[in-house]
N, C-alpha and C positions, 0 to 999 in steps of 0.2 A: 782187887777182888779176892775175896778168900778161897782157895783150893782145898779142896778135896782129898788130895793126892799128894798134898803137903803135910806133914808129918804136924809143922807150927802151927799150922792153922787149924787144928782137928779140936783143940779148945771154944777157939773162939767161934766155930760153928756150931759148936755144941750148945756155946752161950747163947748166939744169936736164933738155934732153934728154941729154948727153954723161954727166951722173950718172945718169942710169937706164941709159945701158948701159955704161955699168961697172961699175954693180950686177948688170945681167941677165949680161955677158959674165965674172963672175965667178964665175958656176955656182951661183946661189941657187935652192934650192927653194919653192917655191908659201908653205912654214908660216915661213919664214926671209923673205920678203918682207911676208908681213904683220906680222911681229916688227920687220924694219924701218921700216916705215910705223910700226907704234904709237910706236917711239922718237923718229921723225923729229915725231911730233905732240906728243910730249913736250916740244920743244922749242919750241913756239909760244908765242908772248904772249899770242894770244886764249885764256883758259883755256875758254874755252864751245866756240871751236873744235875744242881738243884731245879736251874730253871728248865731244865728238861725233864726233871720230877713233874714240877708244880704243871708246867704246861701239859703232861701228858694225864694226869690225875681230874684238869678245871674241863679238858676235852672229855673225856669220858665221861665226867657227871656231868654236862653239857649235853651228850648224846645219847643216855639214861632217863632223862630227865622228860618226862610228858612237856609234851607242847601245847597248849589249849587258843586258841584264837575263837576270836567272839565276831 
């Protein structure tokens, strides 16, 4: 994880904040940002990390999501 307080890391958080607003200044809605997150965790090497991406991303639009019954 990148610090803060880490002299090395002060780049790549600067990078990693300029991609979120490119993403946000690009006019993404709420269902289009967690679509992006699950693909961006697709891409990790940790696989345990990802799938605790994707599981925590499919729950919450899962519990967002109207329920209608007939």
């Amino acid at each position: 994880m990148l610090d803060p307080n880490n002299p090395s890391d002060v780049l790549s958080l600067e990078k990693t904040r300029n991609i979120v607003k490119e993403i946000i200044d690009f006019g993404v809605s709420q269902d289009e940002i967690y679509k992006i997150i699950e693909l961006l965790s697709l891409e990790l090497e940790d696989r345990e990390k990802m799938l605790k991406i994707v599981e925590a991303i499919n729950s919450s639009i899962k519990e967002t999501k109207p329920k209608f019954s007939l």
